[in-house]
N, C-alpha and C positions, 0 to 999 in steps of 0.2 A: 504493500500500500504506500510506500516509503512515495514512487514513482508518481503514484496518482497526487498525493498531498505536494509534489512539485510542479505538477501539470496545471494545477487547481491555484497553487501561488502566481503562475505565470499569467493565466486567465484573469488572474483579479488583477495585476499588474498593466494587463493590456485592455478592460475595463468591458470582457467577453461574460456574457450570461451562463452563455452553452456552449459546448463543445463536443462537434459528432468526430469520432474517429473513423476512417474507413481503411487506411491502411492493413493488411494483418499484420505488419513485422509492429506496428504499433503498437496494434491489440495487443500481440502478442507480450512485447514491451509492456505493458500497464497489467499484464491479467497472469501471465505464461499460460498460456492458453494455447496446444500446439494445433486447435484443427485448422481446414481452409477456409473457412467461414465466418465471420462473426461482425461484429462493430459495439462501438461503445457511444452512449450519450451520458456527457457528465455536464452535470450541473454543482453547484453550491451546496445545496440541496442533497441531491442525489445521484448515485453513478448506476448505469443500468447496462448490462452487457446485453446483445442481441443476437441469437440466432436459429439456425432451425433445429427441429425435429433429428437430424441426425446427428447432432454434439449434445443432445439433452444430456445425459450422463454426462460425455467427458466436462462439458461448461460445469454441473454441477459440484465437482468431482474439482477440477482447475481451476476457476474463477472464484475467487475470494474477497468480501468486504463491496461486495457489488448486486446490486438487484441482479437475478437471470430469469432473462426471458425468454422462452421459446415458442416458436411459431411452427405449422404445419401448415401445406396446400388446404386449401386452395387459399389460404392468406397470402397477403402481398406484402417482401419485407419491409416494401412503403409507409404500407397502411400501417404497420405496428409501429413504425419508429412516428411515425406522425399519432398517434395515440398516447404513445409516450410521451412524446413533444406537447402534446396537451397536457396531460395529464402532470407536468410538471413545472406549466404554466412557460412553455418557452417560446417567445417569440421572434427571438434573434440569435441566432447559432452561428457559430466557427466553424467551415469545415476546413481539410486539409490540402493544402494547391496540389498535390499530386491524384485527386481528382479529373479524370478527362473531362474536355468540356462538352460530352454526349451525356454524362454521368449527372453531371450537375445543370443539364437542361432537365434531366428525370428529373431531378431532386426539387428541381424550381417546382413544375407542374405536379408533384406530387405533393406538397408542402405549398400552396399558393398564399398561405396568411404567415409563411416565417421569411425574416429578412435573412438570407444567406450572406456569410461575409468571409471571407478569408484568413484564417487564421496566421497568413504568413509565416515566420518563421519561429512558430513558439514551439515546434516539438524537435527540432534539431538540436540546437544547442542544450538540449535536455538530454539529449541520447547521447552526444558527444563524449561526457560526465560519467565513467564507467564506476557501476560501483565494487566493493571488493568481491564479492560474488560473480558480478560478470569479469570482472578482471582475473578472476580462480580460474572462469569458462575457456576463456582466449587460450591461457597459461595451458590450460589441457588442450586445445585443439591443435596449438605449436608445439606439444609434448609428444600427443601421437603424430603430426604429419613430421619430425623429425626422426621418429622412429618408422615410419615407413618408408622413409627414404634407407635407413640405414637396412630393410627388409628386403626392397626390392630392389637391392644393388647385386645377389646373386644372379636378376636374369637379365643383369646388362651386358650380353657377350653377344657376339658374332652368330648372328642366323635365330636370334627371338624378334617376332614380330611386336612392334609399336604397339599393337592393339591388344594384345596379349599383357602388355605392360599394364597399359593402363585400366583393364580389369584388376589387375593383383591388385594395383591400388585401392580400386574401390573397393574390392574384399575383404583388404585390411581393417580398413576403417570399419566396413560393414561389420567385420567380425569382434571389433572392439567397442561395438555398440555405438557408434557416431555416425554420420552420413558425410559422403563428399560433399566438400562447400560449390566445387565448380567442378563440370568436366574435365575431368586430367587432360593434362598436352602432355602429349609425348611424341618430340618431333625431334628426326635423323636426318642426319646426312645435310641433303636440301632442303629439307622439310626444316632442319633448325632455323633457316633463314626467314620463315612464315613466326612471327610473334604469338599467333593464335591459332597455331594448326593444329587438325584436330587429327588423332591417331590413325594411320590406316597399316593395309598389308605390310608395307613395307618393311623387309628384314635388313637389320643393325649388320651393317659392313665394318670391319676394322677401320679405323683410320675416320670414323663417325664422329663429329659433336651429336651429342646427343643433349636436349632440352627437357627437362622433367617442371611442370609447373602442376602442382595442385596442393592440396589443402582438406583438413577436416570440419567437421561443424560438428560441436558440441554443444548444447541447450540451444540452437539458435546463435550461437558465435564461430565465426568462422577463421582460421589459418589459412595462410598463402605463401608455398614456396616453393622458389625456383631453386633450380638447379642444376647444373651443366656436367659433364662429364663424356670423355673423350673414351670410342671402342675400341680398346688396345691403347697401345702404350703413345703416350702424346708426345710428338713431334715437338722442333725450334717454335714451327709456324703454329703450331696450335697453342702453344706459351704465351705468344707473342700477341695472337687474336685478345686469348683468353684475359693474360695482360690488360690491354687497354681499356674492355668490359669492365676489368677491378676497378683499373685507377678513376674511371669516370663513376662510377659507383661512388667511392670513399669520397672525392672532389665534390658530387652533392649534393651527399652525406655533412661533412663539413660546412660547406656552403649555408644548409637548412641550419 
């Protein structure tokens, strides 16, 4: 509730009534709530989580210090949050700008007596602010993706396919009970030369850069790391590449 009683400071600061959430990584943020569904309206008053008939359990179950309300067909998740909107007397609500604007043409015409306004920048600089909890989370997702690097360095040899790699990865992670944060890269040869290339057939030839870029997700926080490493034993010229990638690294590094 730590999150919400900051959310609720910022609102009275920026002199908002209401506040509808539609993001999930938000929700999620305010509730730990992991389903795909939900939204939240907070008021002064009262915070009220939203969603349907298929998280009834898990919302009950995850959402804490919060009304939960649940919906089933043939209701509209319109019609409920405007119910609610009444029923907590709100007439001018915050929403969130990552919002589309087909999103918030519904929201007009479903809502026609609340003034919509834009909540601009008050839930960034709030998420920004890790607290030791989610900073425990990070610390574990950098803990296992440095350990699967250190796992999946047996099948970095001559004649494994890219693709092949970058399942073991997910594996890893799968089997340590976390999920990948992003599609693995695992990119050879010329493939290293594509920044975001995505694994295919291709089998690892000696004399390879090879590129490893992925990361674990732990509660919802994710790791990210690259990594390079040559197939077979590395040449002046692959020193000398590798070289300059460092020093402009550390350059800034320092620089920041």
């Amino acid at each position: 509730m730590k999150n919400l009683s900051r959310v609720l400071e910022s609102m009275a600061a920026q002199k908002l009534p209401a506040a509808f959430i539609s993001d999930i990584e938000n929700v999620r943020w305010l509730t730990s709530f992991t389903g795909s569904f939900g939204y939240i309206l907070i008021t002064e008053k009262e915070s009220v989580f939203i969603s349907d008939s298929r998280y009834a359990l898990q919302a009950r179950e995850q959402v804490q210090g919060m009304t939960v309300v649940i919906y089933s067909t043939p209701q509209k998740v319109t019609d409920v949050i405007a119910a609610e909107m009444a029923r907590l007397g709100v007439t001018q609500c915050g929403f969130e700008p990552s919002a589309t604007y087909s999103v918030w043409e519904d929201w007009s015409k479903a809502w026609p007596t609340i003034s919509l306004v834009s909540m601009g920048n008050l839930m960034p600089p709030l998420r920004m602010i890790k607290s030791p909890e989610e900073v425990a989370k990070i610390r574990e997702a950098c803990v296992l993706a440095d350990k699967c690097f250190e796992h999946v360095q047996r099948m970095l040899v001559p004649g494994m396919v890219e693709y092949d790699i970058s399942l073991d990865i997910e594996f890893f992670f799968r089997r340590h009970g976390a999920t990948i944060a992003f599609d693995p890269i695992v990119a050879s040869g010329p493939n290293s030369a594509k920044p975001h290339a995505r694994p295919t057939q291709r089998k690892l030839e000696v004399g390879d850069f090879l590129t490893l870029d992925f990361g674990a997700g732990v509660g919802g926080y994710h790791s990210d790391i690259t990594r390079t490493v040559v197939i077979g034993k590395a040449s002046d010229r692959h020193r000398a590449i590798y070289g300059r990638v460092l020093e402009s690294q550390v350059a800034a590094i320092e620089a920041m």
